[in-house]
C-alpha positions in Angstrom: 25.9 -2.1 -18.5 25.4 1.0 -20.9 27.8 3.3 -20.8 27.1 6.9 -20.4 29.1 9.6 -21.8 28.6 13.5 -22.5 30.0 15.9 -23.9 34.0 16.0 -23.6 34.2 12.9 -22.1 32.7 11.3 -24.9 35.3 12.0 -27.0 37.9 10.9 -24.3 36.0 7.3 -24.2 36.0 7.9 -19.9 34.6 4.4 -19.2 34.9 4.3 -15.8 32.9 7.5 -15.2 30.0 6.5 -17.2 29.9 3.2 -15.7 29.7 4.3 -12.5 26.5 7.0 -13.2 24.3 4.5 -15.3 22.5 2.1 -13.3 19.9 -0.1 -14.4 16.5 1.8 -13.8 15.4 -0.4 -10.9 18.6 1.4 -8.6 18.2 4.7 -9.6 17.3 7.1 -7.1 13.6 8.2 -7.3 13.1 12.1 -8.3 10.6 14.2 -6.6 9.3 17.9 -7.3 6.1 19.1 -5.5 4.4 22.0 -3.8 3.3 21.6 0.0 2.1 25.8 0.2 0.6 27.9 -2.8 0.6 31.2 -4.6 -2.4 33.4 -5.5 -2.8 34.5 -8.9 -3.9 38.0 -7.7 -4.5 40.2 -4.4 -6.8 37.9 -2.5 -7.5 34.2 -1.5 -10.0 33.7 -4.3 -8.0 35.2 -6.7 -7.1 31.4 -8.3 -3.5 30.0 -8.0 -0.3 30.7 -9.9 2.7 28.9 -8.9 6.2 28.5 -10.1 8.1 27.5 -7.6 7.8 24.2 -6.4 8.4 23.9 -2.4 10.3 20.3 -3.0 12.6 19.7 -6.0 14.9 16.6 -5.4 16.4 17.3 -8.9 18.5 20.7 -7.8 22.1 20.5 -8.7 24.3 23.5 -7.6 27.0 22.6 -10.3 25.5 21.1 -13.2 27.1 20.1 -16.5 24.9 20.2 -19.4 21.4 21.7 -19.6 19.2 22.3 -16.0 16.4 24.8 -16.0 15.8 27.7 -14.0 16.6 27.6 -10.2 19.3 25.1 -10.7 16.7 22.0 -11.0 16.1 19.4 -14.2 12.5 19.7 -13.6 10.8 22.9 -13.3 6.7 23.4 -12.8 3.9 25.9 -13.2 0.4 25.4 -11.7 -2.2 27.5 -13.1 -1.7 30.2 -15.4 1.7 29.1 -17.2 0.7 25.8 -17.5 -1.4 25.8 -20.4 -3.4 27.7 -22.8 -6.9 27.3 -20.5 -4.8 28.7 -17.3 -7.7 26.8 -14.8 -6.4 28.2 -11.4 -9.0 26.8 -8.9 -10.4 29.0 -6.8 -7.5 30.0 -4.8 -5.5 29.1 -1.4 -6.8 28.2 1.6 -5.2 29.2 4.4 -6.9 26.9 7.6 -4.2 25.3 9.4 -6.3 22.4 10.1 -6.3 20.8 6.5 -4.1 18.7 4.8 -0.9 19.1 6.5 0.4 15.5 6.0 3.9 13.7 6.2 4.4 12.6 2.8 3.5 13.1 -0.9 1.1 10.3 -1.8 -0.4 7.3 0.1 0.8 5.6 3.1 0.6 2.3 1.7 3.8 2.3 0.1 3.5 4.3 -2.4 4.4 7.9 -0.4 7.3 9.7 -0.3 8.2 11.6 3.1 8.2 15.4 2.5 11.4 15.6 5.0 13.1 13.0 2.3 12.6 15.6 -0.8 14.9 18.8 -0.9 14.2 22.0 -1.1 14.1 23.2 -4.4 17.3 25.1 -3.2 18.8 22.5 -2.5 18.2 22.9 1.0 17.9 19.1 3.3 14.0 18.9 3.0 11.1 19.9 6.0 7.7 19.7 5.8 6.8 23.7 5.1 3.9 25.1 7.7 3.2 21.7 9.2 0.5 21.7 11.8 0.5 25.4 12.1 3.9 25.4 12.4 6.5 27.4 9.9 10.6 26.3 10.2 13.1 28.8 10.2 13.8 30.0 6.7 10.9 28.5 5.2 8.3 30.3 3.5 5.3 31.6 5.8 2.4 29.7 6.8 0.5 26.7 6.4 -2.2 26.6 2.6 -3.8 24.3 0.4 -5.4 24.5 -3.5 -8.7 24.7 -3.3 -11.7 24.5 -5.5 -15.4 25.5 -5.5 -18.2 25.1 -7.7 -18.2 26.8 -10.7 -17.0 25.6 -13.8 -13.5 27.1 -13.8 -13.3 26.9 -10.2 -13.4 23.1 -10.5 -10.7 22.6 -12.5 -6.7 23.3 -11.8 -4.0 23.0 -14.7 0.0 21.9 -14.0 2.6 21.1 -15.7 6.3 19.6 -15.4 8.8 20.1 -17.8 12.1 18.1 -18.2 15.4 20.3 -19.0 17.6 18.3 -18.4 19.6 16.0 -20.7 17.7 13.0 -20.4 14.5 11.2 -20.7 12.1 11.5 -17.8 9.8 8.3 -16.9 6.6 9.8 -14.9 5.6 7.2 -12.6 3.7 8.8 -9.9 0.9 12.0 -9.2 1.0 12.4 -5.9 -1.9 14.6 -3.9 -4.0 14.3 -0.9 -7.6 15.3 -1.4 -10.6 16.6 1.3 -14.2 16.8 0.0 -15.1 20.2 2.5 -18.9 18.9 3.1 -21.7 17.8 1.9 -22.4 20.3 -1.1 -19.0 20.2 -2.4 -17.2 18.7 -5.1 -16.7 14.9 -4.5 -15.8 13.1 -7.5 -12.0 14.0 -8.9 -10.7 13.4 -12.3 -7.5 13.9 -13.7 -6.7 14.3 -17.5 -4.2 14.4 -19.8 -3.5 18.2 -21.7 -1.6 17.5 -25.2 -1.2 21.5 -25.1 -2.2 23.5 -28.3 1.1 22.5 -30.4 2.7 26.3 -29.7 3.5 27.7 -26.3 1.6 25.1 -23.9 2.7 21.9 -26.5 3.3 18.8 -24.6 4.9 15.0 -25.4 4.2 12.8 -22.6 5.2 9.3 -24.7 4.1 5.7 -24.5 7.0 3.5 -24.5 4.6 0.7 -26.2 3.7 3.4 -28.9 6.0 5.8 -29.5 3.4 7.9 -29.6 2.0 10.7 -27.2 -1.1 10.4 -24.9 -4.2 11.0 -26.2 -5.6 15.0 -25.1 -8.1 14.8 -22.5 -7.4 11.0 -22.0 -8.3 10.5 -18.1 -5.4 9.0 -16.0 -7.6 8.9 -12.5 -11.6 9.3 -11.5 -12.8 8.6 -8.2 -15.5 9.8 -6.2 -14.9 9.6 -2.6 -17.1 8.6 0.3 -18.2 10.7 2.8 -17.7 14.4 3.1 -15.5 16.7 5.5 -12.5 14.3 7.6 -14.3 11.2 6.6 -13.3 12.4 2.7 -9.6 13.2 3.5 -7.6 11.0 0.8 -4.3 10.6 0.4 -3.0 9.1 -3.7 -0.6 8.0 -5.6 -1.5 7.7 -9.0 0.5 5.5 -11.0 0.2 6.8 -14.2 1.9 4.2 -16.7 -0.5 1.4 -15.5 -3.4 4.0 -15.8 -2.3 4.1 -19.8 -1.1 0.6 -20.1 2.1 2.1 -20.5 5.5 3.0 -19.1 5.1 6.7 -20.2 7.9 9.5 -20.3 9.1 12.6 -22.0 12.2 13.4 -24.0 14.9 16.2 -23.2 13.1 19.9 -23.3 9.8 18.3 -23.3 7.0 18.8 -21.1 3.7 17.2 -19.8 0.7 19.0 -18.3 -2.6 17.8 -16.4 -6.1 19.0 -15.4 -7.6 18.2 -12.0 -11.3 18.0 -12.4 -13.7 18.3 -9.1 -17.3 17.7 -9.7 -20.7 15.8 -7.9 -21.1 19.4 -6.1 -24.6 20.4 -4.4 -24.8 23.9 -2.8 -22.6 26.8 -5.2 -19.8 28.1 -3.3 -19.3 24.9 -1.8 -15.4 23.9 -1.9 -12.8 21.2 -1.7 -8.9 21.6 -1.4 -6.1 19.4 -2.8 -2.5 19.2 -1.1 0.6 18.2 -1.1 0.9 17.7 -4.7 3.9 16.1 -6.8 5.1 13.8 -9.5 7.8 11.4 -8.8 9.9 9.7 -11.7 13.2 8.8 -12.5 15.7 10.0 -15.3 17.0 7.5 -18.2 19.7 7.8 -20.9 17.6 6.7 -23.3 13.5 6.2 -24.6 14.5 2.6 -23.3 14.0 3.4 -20.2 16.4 0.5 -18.9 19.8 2.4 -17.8 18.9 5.1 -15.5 20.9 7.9 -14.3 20.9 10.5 -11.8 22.0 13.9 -13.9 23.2 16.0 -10.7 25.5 13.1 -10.3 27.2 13.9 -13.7 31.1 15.1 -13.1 32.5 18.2 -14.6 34.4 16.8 -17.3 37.7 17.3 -15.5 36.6 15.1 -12.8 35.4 12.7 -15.4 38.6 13.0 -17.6 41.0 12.2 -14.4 39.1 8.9 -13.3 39.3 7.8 -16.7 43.1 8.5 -17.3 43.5 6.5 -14.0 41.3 3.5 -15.4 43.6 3.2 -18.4 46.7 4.0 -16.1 45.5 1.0 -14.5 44.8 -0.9 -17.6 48.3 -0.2 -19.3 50.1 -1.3 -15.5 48.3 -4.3 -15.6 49.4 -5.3 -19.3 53.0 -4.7 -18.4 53.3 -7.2 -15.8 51.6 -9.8 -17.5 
């Protein structure tokens, strides 16, 4: 097993610490960030969407050791606006209690994650955030979803996820539920990859295989969907590294961005809403990917520097009376 060590403790050699924080990937514990409600960008509904704070962030740590973004979290995200150098909002949030409201991020077919498993992105125990009308105590107001109509811009919705923490982030998952609004709106989605414009918006999601970083524009989903109104409710889980034909990820202080695309749309004005969107991963001390590692499960180095001393306490006993 790998040994992890950071900082202080490096320097100490605090084997039993490290060894009980790396884990081979397959055990780690699965991270989650997503958004279940929306901001506008401006004054009204169809004033596009700009959103920073993320409703579900599994990767909060209220004492963290090493580097964490704002909000206390490892990952932070930005739909719209911040996330790249095109900004595509949508069209703005819709606030009809009777769409998309469901239990998990993702698929039911094993792929999901139940909201009410995620944290708050306060750290708070997680709850599903204006569910069927409804809004829990403390939690922001009301029940919205991202939606899209049929111009150009309108059809399209930039975000992006950026990794501060110490470690390398494998991206598994996009999660998102879908719903085509009728029969004149958008029902074929796409999702591509944004390599950013090498300044403010630069990305580096990597290709294990490679080394090298996703092609811009490359397309990681396209689906149309049968049906329009319920019948085209969809709930995903895109797994992205078999998408690419590669275990994909991105360093320390990197970031990775994507484009939802709607299109097939009849009648302008005509929209369609996405949902519940997230991106689920893991953390990993190195490009490897093998040893995994949860970082809000790092000890300050005092805590690390005692269990160590009483590892080699117990090492130097158990000389003695042999």
């Amino acid at each position: 097993m790998k040994i992890v060590t950071r900082g202080l403790c490096a320097s100490l050699g605090v084997l039993g610490a490290g060894m009980l924080l790396a884990v081979p990937a397959s055990a780690t514990t699965q991270q989650v960030l997503g958004w279940q409600v929306y901001t506008n960008a401006g004054g009204t509904n169809n004033s596009g969407i700009s959103d920073a704070t993320p409703d579900s962030n599994s990767t909060y740590d209220a004492t963290p050791f090493g580097t964490i973004g704002t909000g206390n979290t490892y990952l932070n995200g930005v739909i719209g606006p911040g996330a790249s150098d095109g900004g595509r909002k949508g069209r703005g949030q819709q606030t009809n209690k009777a769409f998309l409201n469901g239990p998990e991020f993702g698929d039911d077919t094993g792929n999901g994650v139940p909201i009410v498993d995620v944290t708050l992105a306060n750290g708070d125990p997680g709850q599903r955030i204006g569910a069927n009308g409804t809004t829990p105590a403390g939690a922001p107001n009301g029940t919205s979803s991202w939606k899209f109509s049929t111009s150009t811009n309108e059809r399209q919705g930039d975000f992006r996820i950026t990794n501060n923490s110490d470690y390398y982030f494998k991206l598994e998952f996009i999660h998102f539920d879908a719903r085509v609004g009728n029969a004149n709106s958008p029902d074929t989605l796409q999702i591509i990859y944004l390599a950013g414009d090498g300044t403010a918006y630069d990305n580096n999601l990597t290709k294990k295989t490679t080394g090298a970083e996703l092609v811009d524009n490359v397309s990681v989903y396209n689906e149309t969907y049968a049906g329009f109104g319920a019948s085209g409710t969809q709930n995903k889980s895109v797994n992205v590294g078999a998408a690419v034909s590669s275990q994909v990820y991105v360093a320390p202080g990197d970031s990775f961005g994507f484009r939802f695309i709607w299109s097939g749309q009849g009648t302008a004005g005509a929209e369609s809403q996405l949902d519940n969107l997230a991106v689920e991963g893991y953390f990993a001390t190195t490009a490897g990917l093998g040893t995994g590692i949860n970082p809000a499960q790092v000890p300050e180095p005092t805590t690390a520097i005692l269990v160590g001393l009483g590892l080699l306490g117990l090492g130097v006993a158990g000389k003695r009376r042999a």
